[in-house]
Each structure stands twice: as C-alpha cells, then as structure tokens.
C-alpha positions as MATLAB code, in Angstrom:
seq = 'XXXXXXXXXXXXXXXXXXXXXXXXXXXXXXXXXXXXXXXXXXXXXXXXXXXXXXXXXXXXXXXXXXXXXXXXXXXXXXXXXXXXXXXXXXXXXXXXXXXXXXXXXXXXXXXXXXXXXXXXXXXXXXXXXXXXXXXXXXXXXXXXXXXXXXXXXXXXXXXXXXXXXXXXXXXXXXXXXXXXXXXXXXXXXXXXXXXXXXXXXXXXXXXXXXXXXXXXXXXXXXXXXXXXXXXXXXXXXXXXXXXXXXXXXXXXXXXXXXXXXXXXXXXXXXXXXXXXXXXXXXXXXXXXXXXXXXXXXXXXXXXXXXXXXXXXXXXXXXXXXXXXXXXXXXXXXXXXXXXXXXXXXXXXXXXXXXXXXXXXXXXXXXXXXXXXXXXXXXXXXXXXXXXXXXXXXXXXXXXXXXXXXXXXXXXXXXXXXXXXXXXXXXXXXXXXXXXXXXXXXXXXXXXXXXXXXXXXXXXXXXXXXXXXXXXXXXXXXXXXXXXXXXXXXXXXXXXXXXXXXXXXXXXXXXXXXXXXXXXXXXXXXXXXXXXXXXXXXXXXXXXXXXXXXXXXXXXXXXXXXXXXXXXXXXXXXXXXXXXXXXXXXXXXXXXXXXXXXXXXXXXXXXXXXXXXXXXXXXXXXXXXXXXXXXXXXXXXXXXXXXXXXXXXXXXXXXXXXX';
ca = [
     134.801  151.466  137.342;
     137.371  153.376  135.509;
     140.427  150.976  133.870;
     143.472  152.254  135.254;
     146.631  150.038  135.142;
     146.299  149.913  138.970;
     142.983  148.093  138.750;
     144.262  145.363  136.498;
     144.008  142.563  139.207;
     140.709  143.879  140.186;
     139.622  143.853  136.942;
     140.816  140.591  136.107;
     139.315  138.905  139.381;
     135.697  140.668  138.159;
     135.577  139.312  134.839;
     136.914  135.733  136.077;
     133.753  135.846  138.730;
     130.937  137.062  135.596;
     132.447  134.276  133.437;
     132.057  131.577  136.153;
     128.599  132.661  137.125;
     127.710  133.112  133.328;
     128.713  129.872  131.524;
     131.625  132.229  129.744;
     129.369  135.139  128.462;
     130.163  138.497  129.651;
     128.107  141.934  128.480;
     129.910  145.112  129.792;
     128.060  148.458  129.752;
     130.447  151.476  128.647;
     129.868  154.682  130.406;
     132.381  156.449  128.247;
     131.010  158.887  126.011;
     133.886  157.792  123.275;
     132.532  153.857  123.741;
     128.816  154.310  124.687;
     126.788  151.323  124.318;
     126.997  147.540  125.134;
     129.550  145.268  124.317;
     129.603  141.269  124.365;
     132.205  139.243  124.632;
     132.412  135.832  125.015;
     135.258  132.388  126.113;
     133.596  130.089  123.829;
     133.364  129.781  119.585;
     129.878  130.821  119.914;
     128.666  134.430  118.894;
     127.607  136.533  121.715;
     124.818  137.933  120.225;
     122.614  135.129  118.322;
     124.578  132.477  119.878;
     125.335  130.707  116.916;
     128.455  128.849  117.088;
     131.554  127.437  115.214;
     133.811  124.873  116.044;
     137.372  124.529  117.201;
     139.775  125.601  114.193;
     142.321  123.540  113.326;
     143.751  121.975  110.049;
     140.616  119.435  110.175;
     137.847  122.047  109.197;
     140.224  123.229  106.123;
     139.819  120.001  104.362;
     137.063  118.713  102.368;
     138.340  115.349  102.917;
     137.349  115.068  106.413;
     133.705  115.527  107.381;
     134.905  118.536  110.149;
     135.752  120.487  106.981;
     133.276  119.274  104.512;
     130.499  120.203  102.427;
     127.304  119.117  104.220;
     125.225  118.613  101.150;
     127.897  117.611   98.566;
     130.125  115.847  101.362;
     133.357  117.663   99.925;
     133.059  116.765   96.138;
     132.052  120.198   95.046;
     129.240  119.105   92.938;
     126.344  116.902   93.118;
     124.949  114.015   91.586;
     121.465  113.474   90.512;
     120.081  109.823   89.325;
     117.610  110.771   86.262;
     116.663  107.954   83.562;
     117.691  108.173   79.615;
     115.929  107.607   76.842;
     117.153  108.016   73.432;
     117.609  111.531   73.804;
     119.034  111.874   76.460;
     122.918  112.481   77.240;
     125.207  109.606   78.296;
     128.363  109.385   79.989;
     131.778  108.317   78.582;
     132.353  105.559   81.671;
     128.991  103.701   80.098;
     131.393  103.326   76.981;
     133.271  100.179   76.070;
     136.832  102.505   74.867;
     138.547   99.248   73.897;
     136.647   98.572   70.659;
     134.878  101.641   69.540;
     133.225  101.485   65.918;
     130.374  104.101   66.092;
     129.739  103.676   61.951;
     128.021  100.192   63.039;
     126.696  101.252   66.425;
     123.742   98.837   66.170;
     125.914   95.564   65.719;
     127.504   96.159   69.062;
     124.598   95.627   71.024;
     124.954   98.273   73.191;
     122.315   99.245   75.360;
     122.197  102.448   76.765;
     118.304  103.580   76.700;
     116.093  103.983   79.691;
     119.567  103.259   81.857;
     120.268  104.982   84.909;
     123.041  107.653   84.965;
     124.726  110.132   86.347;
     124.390  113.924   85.952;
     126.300  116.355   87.711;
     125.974  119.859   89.282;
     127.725  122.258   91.123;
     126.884  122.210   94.661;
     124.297  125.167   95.064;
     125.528  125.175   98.901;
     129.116  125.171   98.845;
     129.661  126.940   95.254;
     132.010  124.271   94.444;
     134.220  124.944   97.143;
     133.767  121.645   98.830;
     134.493  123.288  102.393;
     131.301  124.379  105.249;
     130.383  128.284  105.680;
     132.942  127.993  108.998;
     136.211  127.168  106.850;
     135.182  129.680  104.518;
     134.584  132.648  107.010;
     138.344  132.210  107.866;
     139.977  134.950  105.725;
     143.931  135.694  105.405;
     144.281  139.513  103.893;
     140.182  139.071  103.039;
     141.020  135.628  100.957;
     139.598  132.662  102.727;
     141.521  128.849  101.262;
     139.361  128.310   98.921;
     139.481  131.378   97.048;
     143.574  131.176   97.651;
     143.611  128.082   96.592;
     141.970  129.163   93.039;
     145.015  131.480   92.621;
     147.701  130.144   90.148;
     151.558  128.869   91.287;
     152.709  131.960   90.176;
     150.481  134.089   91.514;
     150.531  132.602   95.055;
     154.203  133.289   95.306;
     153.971  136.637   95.916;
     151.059  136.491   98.016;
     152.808  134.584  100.253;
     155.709  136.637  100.189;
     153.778  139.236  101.050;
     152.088  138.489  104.032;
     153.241  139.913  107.519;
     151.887  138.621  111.197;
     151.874  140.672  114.733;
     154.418  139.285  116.747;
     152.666  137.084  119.096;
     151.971  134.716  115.462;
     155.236  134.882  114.115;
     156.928  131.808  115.513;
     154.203  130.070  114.222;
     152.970  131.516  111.479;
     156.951  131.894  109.843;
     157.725  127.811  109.987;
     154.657  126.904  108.048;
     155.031  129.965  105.331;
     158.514  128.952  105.112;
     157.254  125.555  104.088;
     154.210  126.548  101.980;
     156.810  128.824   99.910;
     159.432  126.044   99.670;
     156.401  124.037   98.014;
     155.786  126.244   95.424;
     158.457  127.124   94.226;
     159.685  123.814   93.593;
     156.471  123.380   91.925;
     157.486  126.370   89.712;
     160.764  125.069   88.818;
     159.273  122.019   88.064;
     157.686  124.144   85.206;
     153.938  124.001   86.570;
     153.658  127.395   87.581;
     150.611  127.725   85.730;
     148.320  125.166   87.430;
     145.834  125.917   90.410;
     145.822  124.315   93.144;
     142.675  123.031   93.328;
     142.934  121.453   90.243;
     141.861  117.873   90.091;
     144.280  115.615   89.816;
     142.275  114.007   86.782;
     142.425  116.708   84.567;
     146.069  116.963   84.794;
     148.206  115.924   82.003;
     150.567  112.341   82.231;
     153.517  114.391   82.584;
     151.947  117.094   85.153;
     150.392  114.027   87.016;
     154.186  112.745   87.021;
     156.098  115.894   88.453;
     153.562  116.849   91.207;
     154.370  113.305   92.397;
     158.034  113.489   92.253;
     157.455  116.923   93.710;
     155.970  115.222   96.993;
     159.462  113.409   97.432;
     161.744  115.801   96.946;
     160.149  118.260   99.503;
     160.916  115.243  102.239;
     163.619  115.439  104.443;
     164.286  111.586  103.673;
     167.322  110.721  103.568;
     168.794  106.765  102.956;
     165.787  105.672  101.265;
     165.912  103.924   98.005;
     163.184  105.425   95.293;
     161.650  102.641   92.922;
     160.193  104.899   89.489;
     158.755  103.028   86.466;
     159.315  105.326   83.520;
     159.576  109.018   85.445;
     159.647  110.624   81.861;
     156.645  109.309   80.845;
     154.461  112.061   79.132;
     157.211  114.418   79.639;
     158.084  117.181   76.825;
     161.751  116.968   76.034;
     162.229  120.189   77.192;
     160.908  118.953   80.953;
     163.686  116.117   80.482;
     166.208  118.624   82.114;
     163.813  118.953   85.111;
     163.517  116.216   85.531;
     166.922  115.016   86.062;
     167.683  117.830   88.423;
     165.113  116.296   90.288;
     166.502  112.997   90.542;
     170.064  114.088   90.803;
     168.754  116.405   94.032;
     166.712  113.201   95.434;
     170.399  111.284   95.127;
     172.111  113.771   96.663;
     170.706  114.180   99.635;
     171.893  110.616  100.042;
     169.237  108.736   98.537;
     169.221  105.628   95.645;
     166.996  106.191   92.603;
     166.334  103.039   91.100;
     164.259  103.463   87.509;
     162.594  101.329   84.517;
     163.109  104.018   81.921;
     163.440  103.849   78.420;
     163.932  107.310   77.538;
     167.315  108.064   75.569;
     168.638  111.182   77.662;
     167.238  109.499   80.808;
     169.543  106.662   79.777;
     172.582  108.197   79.106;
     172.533  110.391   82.358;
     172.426  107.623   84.307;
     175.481  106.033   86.777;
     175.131  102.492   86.734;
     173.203  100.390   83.805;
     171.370   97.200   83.796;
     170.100   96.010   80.389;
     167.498   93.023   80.309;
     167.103   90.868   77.101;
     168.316   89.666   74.674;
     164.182   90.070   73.596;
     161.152   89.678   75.427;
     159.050   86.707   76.790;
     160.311   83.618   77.234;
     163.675   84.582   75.843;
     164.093   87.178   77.610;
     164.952   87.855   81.591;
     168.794   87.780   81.336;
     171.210   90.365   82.326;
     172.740   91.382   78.833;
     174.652   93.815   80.133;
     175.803   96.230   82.993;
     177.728   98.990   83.806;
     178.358  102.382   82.551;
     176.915  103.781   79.359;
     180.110  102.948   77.506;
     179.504   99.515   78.514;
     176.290   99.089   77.225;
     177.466  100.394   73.921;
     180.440   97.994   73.739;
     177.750   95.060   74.429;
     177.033   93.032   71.000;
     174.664   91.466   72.708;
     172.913   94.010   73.762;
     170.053   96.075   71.536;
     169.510   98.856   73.326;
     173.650   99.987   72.801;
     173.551   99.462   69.268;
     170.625  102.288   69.175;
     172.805  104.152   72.060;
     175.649  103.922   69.621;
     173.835  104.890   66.295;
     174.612  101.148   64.908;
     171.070  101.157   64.587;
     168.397  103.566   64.367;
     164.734  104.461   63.624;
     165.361  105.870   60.017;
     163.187  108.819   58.307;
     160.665  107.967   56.159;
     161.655  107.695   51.982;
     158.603  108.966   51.406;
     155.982  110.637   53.340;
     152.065  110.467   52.275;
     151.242  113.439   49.900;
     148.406  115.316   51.172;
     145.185  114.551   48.709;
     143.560  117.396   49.212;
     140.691  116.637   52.021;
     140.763  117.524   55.383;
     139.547  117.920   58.906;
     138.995  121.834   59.924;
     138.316  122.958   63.956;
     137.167  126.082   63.323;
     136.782  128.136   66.870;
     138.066  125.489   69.849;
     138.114  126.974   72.993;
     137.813  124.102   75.680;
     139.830  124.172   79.175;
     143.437  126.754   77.791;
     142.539  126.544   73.901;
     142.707  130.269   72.729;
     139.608  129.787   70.016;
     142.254  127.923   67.483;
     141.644  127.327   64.185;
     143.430  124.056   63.134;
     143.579  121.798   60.055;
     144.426  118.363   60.081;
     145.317  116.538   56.595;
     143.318  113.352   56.011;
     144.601  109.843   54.732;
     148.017  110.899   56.811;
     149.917  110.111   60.032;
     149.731  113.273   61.830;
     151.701  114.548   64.838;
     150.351  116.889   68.080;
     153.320  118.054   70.192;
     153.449  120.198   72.752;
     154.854  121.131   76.528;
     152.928  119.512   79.231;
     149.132  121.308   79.481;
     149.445  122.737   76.035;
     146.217  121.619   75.125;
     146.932  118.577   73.428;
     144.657  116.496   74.534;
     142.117  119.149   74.387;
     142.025  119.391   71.237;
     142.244  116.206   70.082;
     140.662  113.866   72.368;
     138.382  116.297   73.970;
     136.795  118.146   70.908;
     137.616  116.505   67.892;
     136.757  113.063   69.006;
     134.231  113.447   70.959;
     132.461  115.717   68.141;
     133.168  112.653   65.432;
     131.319  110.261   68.177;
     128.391  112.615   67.975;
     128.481  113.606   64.113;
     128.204  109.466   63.643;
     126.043  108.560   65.692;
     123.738  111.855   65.993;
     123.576  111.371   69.609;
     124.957  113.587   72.354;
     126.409  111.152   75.121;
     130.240  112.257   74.201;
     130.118  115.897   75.463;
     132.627  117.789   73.355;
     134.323  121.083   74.557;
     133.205  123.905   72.796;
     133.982  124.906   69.390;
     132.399  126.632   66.616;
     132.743  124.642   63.679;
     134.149  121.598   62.402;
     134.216  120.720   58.703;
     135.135  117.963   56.533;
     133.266  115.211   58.865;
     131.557  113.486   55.977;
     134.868  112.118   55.264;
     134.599  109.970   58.008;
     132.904  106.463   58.912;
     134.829  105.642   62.058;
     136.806  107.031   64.987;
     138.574  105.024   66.971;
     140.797  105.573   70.290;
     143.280  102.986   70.546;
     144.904  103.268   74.112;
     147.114  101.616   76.249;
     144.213  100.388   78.804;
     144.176   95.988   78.982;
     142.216   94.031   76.324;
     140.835   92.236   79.252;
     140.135   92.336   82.871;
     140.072   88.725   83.689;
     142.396   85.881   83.304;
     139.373   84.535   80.514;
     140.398   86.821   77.885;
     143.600   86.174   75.746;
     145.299   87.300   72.559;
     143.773   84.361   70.388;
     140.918   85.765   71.781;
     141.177   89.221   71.099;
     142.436   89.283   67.984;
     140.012   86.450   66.269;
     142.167   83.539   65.877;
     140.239   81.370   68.275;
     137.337   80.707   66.538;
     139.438   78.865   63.631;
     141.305   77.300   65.969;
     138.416   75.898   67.892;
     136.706   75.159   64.239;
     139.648   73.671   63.253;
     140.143   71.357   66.299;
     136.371   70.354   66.215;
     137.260   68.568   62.476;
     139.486   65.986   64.014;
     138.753   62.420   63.319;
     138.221   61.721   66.715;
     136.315   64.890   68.033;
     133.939   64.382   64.657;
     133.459   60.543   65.955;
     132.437   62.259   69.461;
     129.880   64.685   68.276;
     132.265   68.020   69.317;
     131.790   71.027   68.033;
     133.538   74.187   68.382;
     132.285   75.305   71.597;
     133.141   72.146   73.551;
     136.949   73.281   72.405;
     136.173   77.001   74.153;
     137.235   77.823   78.038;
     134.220   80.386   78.235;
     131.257   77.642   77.606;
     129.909   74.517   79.215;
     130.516   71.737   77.606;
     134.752   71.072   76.951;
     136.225   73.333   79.689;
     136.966   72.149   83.208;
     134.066   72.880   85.583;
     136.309   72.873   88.552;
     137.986   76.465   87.689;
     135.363   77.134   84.873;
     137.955   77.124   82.515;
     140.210   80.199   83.933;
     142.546   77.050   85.246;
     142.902   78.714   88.454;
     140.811   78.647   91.652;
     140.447   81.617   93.858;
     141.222   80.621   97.964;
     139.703   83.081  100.224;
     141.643   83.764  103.050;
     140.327   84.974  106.447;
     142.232   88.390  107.220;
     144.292   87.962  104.503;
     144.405   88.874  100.377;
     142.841   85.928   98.704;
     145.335   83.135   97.245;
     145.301   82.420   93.211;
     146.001   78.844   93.416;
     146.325   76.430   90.064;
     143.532   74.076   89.643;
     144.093   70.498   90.647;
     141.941   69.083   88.907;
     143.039   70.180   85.109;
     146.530   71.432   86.400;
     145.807   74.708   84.434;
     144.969   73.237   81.207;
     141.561   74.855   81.508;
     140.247   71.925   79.737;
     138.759   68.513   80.636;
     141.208   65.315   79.853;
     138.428   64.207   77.323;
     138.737   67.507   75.028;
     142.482   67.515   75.545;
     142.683   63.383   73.878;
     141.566   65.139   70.860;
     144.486   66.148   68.921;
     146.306   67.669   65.940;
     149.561   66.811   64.475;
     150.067   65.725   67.556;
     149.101   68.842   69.790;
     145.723   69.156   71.720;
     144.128   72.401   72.209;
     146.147   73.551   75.457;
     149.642   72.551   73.804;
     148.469   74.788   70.657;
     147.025   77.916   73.401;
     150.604   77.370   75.021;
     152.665   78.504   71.679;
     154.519   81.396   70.962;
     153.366   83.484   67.852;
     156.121   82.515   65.862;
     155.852   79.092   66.944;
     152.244   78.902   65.930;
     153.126   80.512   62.608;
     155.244   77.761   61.554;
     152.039   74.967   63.117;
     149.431   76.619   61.020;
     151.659   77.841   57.729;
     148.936   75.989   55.530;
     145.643   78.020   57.498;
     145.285   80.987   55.924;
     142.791   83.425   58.073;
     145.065   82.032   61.517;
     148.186   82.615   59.256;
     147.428   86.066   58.342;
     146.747   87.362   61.868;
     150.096   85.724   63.597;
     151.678   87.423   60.559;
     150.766   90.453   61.582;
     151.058   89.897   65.383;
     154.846   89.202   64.565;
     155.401   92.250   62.526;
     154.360   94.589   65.436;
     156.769   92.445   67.228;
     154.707   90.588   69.768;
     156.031   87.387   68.317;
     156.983   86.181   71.786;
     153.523   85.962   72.950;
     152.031   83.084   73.460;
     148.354   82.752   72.221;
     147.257   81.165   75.584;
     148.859   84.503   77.644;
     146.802   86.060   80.714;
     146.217   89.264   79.296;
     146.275   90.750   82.261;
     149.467   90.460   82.391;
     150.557   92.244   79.318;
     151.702   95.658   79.686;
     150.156   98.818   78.187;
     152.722   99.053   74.752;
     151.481   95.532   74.383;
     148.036   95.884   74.817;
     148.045   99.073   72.471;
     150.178   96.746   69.813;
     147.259   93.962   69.835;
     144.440   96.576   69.326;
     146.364   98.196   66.033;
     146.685   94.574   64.989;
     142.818   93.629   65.184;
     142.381   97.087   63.261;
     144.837   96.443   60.460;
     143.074   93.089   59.790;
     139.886   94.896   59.189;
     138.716   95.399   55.657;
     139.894   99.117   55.739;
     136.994  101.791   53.834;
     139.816  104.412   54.151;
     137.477  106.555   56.178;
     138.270  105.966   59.691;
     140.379  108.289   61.837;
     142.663  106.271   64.701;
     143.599  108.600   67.643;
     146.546  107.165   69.849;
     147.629  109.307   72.971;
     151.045  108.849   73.850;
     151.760  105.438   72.140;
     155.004  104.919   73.140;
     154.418  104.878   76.524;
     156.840  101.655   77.929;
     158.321  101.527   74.541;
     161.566  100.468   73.821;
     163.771  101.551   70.885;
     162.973   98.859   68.957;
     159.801   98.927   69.216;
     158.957  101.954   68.765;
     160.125  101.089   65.138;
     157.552   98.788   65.006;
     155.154  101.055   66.004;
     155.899  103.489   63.307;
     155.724  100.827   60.967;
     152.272   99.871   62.254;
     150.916  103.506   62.236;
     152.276  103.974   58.083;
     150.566  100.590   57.349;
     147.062  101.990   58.579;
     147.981  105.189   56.674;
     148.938  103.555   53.560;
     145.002  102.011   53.418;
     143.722  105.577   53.429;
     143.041  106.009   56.992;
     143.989  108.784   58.973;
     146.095  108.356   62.160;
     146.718  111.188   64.940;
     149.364  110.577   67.620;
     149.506  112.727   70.919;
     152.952  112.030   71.276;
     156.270  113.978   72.752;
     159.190  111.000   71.585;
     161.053  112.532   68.187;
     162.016  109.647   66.195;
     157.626  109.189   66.053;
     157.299  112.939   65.212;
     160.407  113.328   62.396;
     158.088  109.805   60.982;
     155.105  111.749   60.422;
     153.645  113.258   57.650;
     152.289  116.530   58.969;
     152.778  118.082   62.868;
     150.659  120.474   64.778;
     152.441  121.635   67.031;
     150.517  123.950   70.635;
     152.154  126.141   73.377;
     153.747  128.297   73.933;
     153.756  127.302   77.450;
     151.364  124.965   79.464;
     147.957  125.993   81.398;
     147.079  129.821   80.518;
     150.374  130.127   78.652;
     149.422  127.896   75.910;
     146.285  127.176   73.521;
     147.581  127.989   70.734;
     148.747  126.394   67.331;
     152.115  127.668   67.352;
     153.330  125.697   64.187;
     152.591  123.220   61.917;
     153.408  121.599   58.208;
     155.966  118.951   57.998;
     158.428  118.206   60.465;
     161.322  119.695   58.425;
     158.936  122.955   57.884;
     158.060  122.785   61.972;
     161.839  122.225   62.719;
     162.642  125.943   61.088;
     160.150  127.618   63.280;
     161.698  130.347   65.826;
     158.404  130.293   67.804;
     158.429  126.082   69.008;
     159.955  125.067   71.692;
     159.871  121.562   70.138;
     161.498  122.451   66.627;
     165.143  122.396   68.319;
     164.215  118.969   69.690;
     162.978  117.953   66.306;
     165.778  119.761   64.497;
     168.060  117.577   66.405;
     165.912  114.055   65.218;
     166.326  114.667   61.897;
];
C-alpha cells in the first residue's frame, strides 16, 4: 500500500493486527525504490533481528549499586579480587598492618606474622573496564558519551557539556528539570573550590577537607528548610583559604531558615559566629561547665574563660626563639609522580620539624604518606608489602632506622585497653602492688593484679567490669557488672593495698593525682610527667580508651615515643595533628613535636593550622591549586622565607601568623 495521510487509520489498524498476531514483531517489505529492502521493527526491548534483548531503562540500570545496573562479574566494584597465598616474597597489604605502633628497624620483635597468609590482590575488571556498570547501561550514549565515560569528565569540564546539550521537543519538559538540577550540582561543587575532581572518584581517595565539602555540598542543594544542622568541626582539613567557603556555606544553609549548630575550634570559624557557648574551665572531670556565652565580645570579656584570652591576644602560641639549624643531611624525592604530583623534586631537612601545606588535593598526602613513607617501610625492611607511588629516586635513606605514622586512630578498640596500659605504666604498677606485705604473704604476683589474665580479675565480666545484655530486636545493653560493681577486680585482689589505695582506687586517678601518689617511683614518675606536659593531666589511668577522642589518642602515642631511648634516626609523620585541637593545646602539641626534634629525630606534619606552620623549622609548601592544578612544590625554606613568596597561596595566611 502506498502511505498517504488518508490511509493513516488504515495503516494504524494493520500494524495493530501484525503486532497482535506476532507477539509485537513486525517486518515490513519496502517496494520503494528509495527504501528497498526489509525493515524490522519491534514493541518490545528486544532486537528485531538476533533477538537479543535489554531491559527496561530507568535510573536503576545506571547504578552500580544496584544489581539492575551492575557489573556481573565484579558486582559494581570495578575491579576484582583474587585470594593467592604469600610467602616471603610476596606483596602485602597495608590493612594486614598494625598503624598504631609501627617500628620497622625491629620488625622481628613484633611478632608479626605475615608469611604464607591469605590476601588480597586486586584487578581491574576485564569485563566491565572498571566501569562498574553492564554492556546495557553503557550502550546508552548522550552526544556519543555513555555515564560512565561522562562521569570520568572533570567539574569543570562537565559544565559546559551540560550547558551544551539541546533535546527535540517532545523531551524537553523532562529532560530541562533534571539538567537544571544536575547543573545546580555542579556548580556549587565548583564554588566550593572542587572543580577539579571527577566524579567517579572514590570517596576514599579524597582529601579530609574534600571529603568535608562534598558532604556539606549534599545539604545545601536541599530544599530543607527549619531543620537544625549538628557539624563537629566543619573546617577540619580545610586550607585557610577554603575557610571563606566555607562560611558562605553555612551562612546560605542559615538563611534559608535553618540552625547550624557546630563543635569547632577553628579561630575565623569562631569569630564569625552569632551566638557562643564555651565549655571548661579544662577538660575531664573539671570540665563540663558553661564558662561562658554570648557574643564574641563576651567570650573575650570572660576571665574565666581560655579560649577569649587567645581570642583576645592575652595569650598566644608564641614563635619559636630559636629554630633547629639545618646539619647538613637530608631526605631527597627525586622524580614523584603519584596520583597529581608533576615529577617533583623535593628536599626535606633531617633532625627538624618540617611543615607540608597546601590547598585541599595538592598532593600532600601524596607525597608524604604515599611515597615517602611507604618507600622508608620498604628501604627498612627490604620487603615490598607498602606499595609506594612512583618515583625515581630517593636519597639520604641510610639516615634512617625508623618511620613512624602517629595518627589520630584509638589506642584501643575495646574497653580492655587503657592509658596505663598503653603507655607502660602498668607493669610497675602491677609489680609494685604485687610487693605488698599482704599480697607477698598470699603468693601474688603481678599478673593476679592485671584485668587481662586469670587469676586476680573478676571472672564474671573478665575483667572489662561490664557485661554485655543481648537484646532481642534491639542494640545490645552495656550494663555494669554486679558482681565487682566495675572494679574489674575480685574483692580478694582489691584487700591488698597501698598507702591505703588498692589497685582500682590507684586505676581510678587522674594523672596529676597519680603524680603526686608515686613522686618517689621513678620509671611511673617519668611517664605521668610527660603525660601532663602534653596536657592530658586530666586523664585518669583507669580511662576506657575508647572513649578518648582522636587529639587525645594522637597525644598518648607522641608520649610512648618520647619515652623511648631516641637513636636520632627515626622520622615521625603526623597528618593533620591538630585535628579537635583546641588553642591550648595545640601549644602543647608544638611543644611535643620540638621535644622529639630536639633528640635528633625528624618530624613532618601534614598540617593547614598557622600557629603549627610559623613553629616549624622548614615548610614545603604544594599547589597551586588542588587535583590537576597542583603537584607541584611551589615554595619552601623557612616560614619567614615561604611567607615572601608571590606564588603561595598560603604565604599571606602565614604572613599574617607571624
């Protein structure tokens, strides 16, 4: 039949009919000599030809989260994972690693066993290329780019693209509302200053302070409004230059009616905010009261409370009179070119306190944690299980004995473990205990005076002085043992005591406290000095330490590490120490960090906060930018040399600190 427009119903009532009698698949023969041939068409996803199908699309097959969209053969990682066994050869991974007490110049006393272990290596998916996503997702193309190749392209490249793209008429009601969205997104992202990153970059490679604005980016693209946001330091890892960002940020979440409620201890953060509440007068037991409240002018005119008399300049974190003079021996990356580094050539000074600053995805971590540490591990222990990222060369490793990372990550992950613990106090204590008249008449030794062991401790809780209540439907209850009431102990170890004290009265002391109860014990008096000059003197020796927080976890390890007999050869890496750190004690901090240096070891802080970068003795500082706009070593020497330098955009900052 010929189509004319007055066949239309005909033509519509013909092809109805061959679908119904057809299961959907019609074939129509073209007589024209313009469209010779045979043509198949078809009402279901299914090709017409081989018959090979494709589901329904919808958002579903576009993610490799959900098994409509997923790899088949990597189920949506993007890379594979193959058991193989290890012998002393072979490579092993970081996670097999205990990171909280790293000495790789004694690697044999540690007892660590990692040959003819199982482990993991990994492998890009030969199926999916990576891309996490089935052949179906993949075959759906916008302008010839299907999501995972758009997803590949930068912030600032997708802007455009988006901005870019037109749609026929019948798609624009749709098609407009989501762009509109997608576009919104971005360029919030981009103001945010990440206009660099990917989108399908894993969250795990992202920097603390890119981790921190993609989040904050997810709330202020809501519509919310009368909803009261709850932040725990939002400026953590954050470049003072992001500070402003930041702020805008918050200032457009409050605005749109909302309440921003934050734990910050950040300086500008501080002083742009409305209303103040300042918690003190210390920490610990002394602490918890309201000290003061108001605006910032309050706070200042507080004598009470510490964090105006930094506000106010009454007190301060002071320059160094000194700084170490560089002897002469160094550290030299010759050629690093892992994730953004631009093949950098960097020397670091040895026997110093040296800074690495930065914007956000510099490369900081890179660098440091990434290729110079992980090459150390390897140099040491002439084993390959710390992958580092390439580089060419590094020199000057024989100068080394030890590398240790000292991070903010808990000293222990059960209520069992404890600062005494920790930092090697118990042991004397427990000795100590065991030479009591009466414990000596009862045959005790030390271990009947330790919660860990048979023997002393109360079998009931094992010694953890808590029992765990399982509850049907419901989290499980931490409830305090009845039968020691806590003490962790049995009532026959805790009848022994001293100067009137048994063991759980002595665990249940502050640091100062304890001072002052073992002033004639050397070895115990020597570490509770230095506990209390890092100023954790409110601890108490007994404390959970789970529930100490990451500044004083970090504080404990440095204090284990400067009551080492120091060989001036180790290297300490810290990454963003003063994480949760107030004023005060970041002052402690620095005077932690200058003790370490003053024994001839070398100290390298990741860090963004000023009054820690004007204390160091030599800064490195990378950008420009972040992501593909930075790599580079864009000046270094000593902070008042990197303060002069037209090229940093952390020497105004820095300027400003000293």
């Amino acid at each position: 039949m010929n189509v004319e427009p007055r066949l239309n119903l005909r033509l519509k009532e013909s092809l109805q009919k061959a679908a119904d009698l057809t299961n959907g698949r019609i074939k129509i023969e073209c007589l024209d000599s313009s469209q010779m041939g045979t043509k198949h068409y078809s009402l279901h996803a299914t090709c017409p030809v081989c018959l090979a199908g494709f589901p329904e699309i919808e958002p579903k097959l576009f993610s490799f989260n959900n098994p409509k969209g997923a790899c088949l053969k990597c189920n949506g990682l993007g890379y594979l994972q193959e058991e193989e066994e290890w012998g002393e050869e072979s490579e092993w991974m970081e996670e097999d690693i205990n990171e909280e007490n790293l000495v790789f110049s004694d690697f044999e006393k540690k007892n660590h066993e990692y040959t003819n272990q199982t482990g993991i290596a990994v492998k890009t998916c030969p199926l999916c290329k990576g891309t996490r996503l089935k052949p179906f997702a993949l075959n759906v193309r916008i302008q010839d780019k299907n999501i995972a190749q758009l997803s590949s392209f930068s912030i600032e490249k997708l802007i455009p693209f988006c901005s870019r793209l037109k749609f026929p008429s019948q798609y624009k009601l749709v098609a407009d509302k989501i762009l509109e969205k997608i576009k919104l997104d971005l360029s919030f992202l981009k103001k945010m200053g990440l206009g660099y990153l990917s989108l399908d970059r894993p969250i795990r490679t992202l920097s603390g302070g890119e981790a921190q604005r993609v989040r904050l980016m997810s709330q202020i693209s809501s519509p919310l409004i009368g909803v009261l946001y709850v932040l725990d330091e939002p400026s953590i890892g954050l470049h003072p230059q992001d500070h402003d960002r930041l702020l805008k940020i918050l200032f457009h979440i409050r605005d749109r009616g909302n309440t921003v409620l934050m734990v910050e201890h950040d300086e500008k953060t501080i002083r742009s905010a409305e209303h103040l509440i300042d918690l003190g007068p210390v920490a610990g037991k002394k602490g918890g009261h309201i000290i003061a409240e108001g605006s910032l002018q309050d706070i200042i005119k507080s004598p009470q409370s510490i964090t105006g008399h930094y506000l106010s300049g009454k007190k301060k974190i002071f320059l160094p009179t000194k700084r170490n003079p560089h002897k002469g021996n160094t550290l030299e990356i010759k050629g690093a070119r892992g994730n953004n580094l631009k093949n950098i050539n960097v020397k670091i000074p040895l026997s110093c306190l040296v800074g690495v600053t930065g914007v956000s995805g510099s490369g900081k971590s890179t660098l440091v944690i990434d290729t110079l540490y992980k090459a150390i591990l390897q140099h040491l222990n002439q084993v390959s299980f710390a992958k580092p990222h390439p580089y060419s060369e590094i020199k000057g490793l024989e100068f080394l004995d030890k590398a240790i990372a000292i991070n903010q990550k808990p000293i222990g992950r059960t209520p069992r473990s404890v600062p005494a613990t920790y930092v090697g106090i118990m042991s004397p204590i427990r000795a100590l205990m065991s030479q009591v008249p009466a414990a000596r008449v009862r045959g005790y030794t030390p271990g009947d005076f330790s919660f860990n062991i048979k023997g002393g401790r109360c079998e009931k809780c094992s010694g953890t002085g808590q029992i765990k209540q399982e509850m049907f439907f419901l989290p499980s209850a931490i409830l305090t043992c009845d039968i020691c009431q806590g003490q962790r102990y049995s009532n026959e170890i805790l009848s022994i005591l001293y100067k009137n004290k048994n063991i759980h009265d002595i665990l249940s002391m502050d640091i100062i406290g304890a001072k002052l109860f073992f002033a004639h014990h050397f070895l115990i008096q020597q570490q509770l000095q230095l506990l209390e000059q890092v100023g954790l003197g409110y601890l108490t020796l007994g404390q959970n330490s789970m529930t100490l927080s990451g500044g004083e976890a970090q504080r404990i390890k440095l204090t284990r590490e400067l009551a080492k007999k120091n060989t001036g050869r180790t290297l300490y890496i810290l990454d963003e120490p003063t994480t949760g750190l107030h004023f005060k004690d970041i002052e402690q901090l620095v005077f932690v960090l200058k003790k370490l240096t003053e024994k001839g070891s070398t100290v390298i802080v990741i860090e963004h906060q000023m009054d820690v970068i004007k204390s160091c003795d030599y800064v490195i500082d990378l950008g420009p930018g972040g992501g593909r706009h930075g790599g580079k070593v864009v000046a270094e020497g000593t902070p008042e040399k990197m303060a002069r330098s037209n090229k940093s955009v952390t020497a105004p900052f820095l300027k400003e600190a000293l």
